[in-house]
N, C-alpha and C positions, 0 to 999 in steps of 0.2 A: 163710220164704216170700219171693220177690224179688216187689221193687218194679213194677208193672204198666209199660211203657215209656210215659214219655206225650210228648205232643207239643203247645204249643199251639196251638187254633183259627188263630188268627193266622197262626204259624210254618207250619201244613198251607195255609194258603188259599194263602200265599205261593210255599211249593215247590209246590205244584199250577199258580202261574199261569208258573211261572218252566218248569218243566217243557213246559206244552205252547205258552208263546213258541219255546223250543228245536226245540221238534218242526217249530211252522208255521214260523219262518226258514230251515230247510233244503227248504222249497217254492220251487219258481220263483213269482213272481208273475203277478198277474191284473191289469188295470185295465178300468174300464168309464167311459168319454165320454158325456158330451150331445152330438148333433151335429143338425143342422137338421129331421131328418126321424124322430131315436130315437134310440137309444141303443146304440153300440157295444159290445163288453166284447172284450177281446182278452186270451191268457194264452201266455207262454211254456208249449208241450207239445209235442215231436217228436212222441210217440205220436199214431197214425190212430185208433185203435181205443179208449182209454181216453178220455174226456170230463170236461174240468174247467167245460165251459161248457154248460149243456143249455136247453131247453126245460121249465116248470113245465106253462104252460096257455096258453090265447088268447094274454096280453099281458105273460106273466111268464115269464122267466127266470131260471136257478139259474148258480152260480158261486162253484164252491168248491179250496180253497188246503189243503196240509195231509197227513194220512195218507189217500190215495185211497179203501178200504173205509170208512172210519166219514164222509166225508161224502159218499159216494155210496149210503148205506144212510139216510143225511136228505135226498137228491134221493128214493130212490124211496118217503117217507113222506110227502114234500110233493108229489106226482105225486098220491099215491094220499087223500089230505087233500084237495086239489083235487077231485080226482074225485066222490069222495064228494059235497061243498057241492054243487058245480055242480049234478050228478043230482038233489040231495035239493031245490034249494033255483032257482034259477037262475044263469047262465054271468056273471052279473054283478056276484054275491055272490062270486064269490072274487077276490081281491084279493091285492097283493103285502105290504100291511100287515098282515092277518091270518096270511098264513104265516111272516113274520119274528117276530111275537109267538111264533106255535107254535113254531117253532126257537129262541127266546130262551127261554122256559118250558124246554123240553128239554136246551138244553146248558146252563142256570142250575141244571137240577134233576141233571146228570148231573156239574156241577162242585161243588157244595156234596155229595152225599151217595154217590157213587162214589171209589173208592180212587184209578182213574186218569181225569182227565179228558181229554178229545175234544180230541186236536190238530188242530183244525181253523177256519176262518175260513170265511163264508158272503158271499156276494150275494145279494139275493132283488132284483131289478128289474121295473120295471111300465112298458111307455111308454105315456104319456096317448095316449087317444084322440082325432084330431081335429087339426087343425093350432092350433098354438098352447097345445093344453092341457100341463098338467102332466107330467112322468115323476116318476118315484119308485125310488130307491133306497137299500136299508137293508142295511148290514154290521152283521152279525154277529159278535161276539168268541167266543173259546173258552169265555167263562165267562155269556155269555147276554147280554152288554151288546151291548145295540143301538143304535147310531148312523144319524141322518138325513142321509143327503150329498146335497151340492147341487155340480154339475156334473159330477164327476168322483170316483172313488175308485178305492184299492190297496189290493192286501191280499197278504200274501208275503211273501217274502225282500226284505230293505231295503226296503220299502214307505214308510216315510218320507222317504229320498230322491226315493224316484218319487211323491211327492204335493208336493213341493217341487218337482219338475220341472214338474208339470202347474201348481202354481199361479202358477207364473211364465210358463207360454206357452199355459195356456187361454183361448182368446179366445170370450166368453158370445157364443151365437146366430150363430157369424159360419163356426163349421167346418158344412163338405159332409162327405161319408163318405170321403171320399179323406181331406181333410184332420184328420178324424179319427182314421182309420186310423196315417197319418204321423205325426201326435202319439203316440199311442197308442205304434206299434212305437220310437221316439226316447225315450218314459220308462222303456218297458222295457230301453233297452241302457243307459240312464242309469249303471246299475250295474255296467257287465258291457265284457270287452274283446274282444268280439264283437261282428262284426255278424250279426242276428239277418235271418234269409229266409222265404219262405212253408213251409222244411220243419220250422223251431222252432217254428214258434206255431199256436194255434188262435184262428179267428176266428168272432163271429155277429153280430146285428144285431138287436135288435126295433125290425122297420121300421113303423113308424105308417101308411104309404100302402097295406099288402099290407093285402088282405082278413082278417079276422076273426083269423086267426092270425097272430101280428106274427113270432115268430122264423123266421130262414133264417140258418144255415150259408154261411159265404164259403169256396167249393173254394180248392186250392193254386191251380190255376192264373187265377181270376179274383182272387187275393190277389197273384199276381204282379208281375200284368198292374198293379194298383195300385199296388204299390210298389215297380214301378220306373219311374224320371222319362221322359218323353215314350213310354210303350210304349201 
């Protein structure tokens, strides 16, 4: 009778992390800014139609890097998780910290006890309410580790570089959304021997000053108009 194939714990956690590092580095990246008035998130994506950058709820934000269906299948489970609280409970009860937990519970429980784990990397963002108040953003890993960033994060291809880049030319409290923007699209080319236009990237904002619903969508042509000098 043969020997059962075995594998250690160890040796599986390992190829499982090294496997879906593989997957998310051949994502373009994402990065998401503090800038005077919310919170930026800008991602290399020609596509009009496919969204790596969404709306959750009022004052939350998703942003995800990676294999397109399986984190766009955890945007419409944190849409519909939101929905749920709010109805059941009130619009003030759901939070961007509770849904990084549920997504970290889900991809922790889907990399410890599934064959293939979730190539994918998360944003969940929150911009404080109020001038002055707090924002919050929590990255998500593949394997449910979740991280608290404080001004600025990346998540993608060579994102290391591009958090190297922002940590050397973000200046706390001092960027407008232009000069957020400008930051923004300069760490994304960081890597890259392109220059990137309003028809590679997608852009949003959860702006703290708009009513009750903080996120808006930046069109190609008011992305332009930004990022080109004196227009």
């Amino acid at each position: 009778m043969p020997l059962p194939y075995y594998v250690s714990p160890e040796q599986m956690m390992k190829d499982k992390a090294e496997y879906a590092r593989k997957g998310i580095a051949r994502g373009k990246a994402i990065v998401a800014i503090e800038y005077r008035d919310g919170v930026l998130l800008v991602a290399e994506n020609p596509s009009t139609l496919l969204h790596k950058i969404s709306e959750i709820y009022d004052r939350i934000a998703f942003a995800g890097v990676g294999k397109y269906n399986e984190f766009e299948n955890l945007r419409v489970a944190g849409v519909r998780l939101a929905d749920v609280k709010g109805y059941s409970y009130s619009r003030g009860d759901v939070t961007a910290k509770a849904l990084a937990n549920a997504y970290s519970q889900g991809l922790g429980n889907i990399f410890t006890q599934d064959i293939k784990p979730f190539e994918v990397e998360l944003l969940v963002v929150e911009v404080g309410d109020g001038n002055g108040a707090k924002n919050e953003i929590y990255h998500i890993l593949y394997d449910g580790t979740i991280e608290d960033e404080k001004n600025f994060a990346a998540m993608g291809g060579q994102s290391d570089e591009i958090r190297r880049y922002l940590k050397e030319h973000y200046e706390d409290d001092r960027l407008d959304l232009d000069g957020a923007l400008q930051l923004g699209v300069k760490a994304l080319m960081v890597t890259q021997n392109k220059t990137l236009t309003e028809r590679d990237l997608e852009v949003a904002v959860l702006d703290r000053t708009r009513e009750r619903r903080k996120f808006r969508r930046i069109p190609a042509e008011a992305l332009h108009q930004l990022l080109t000098p004196g227009a």
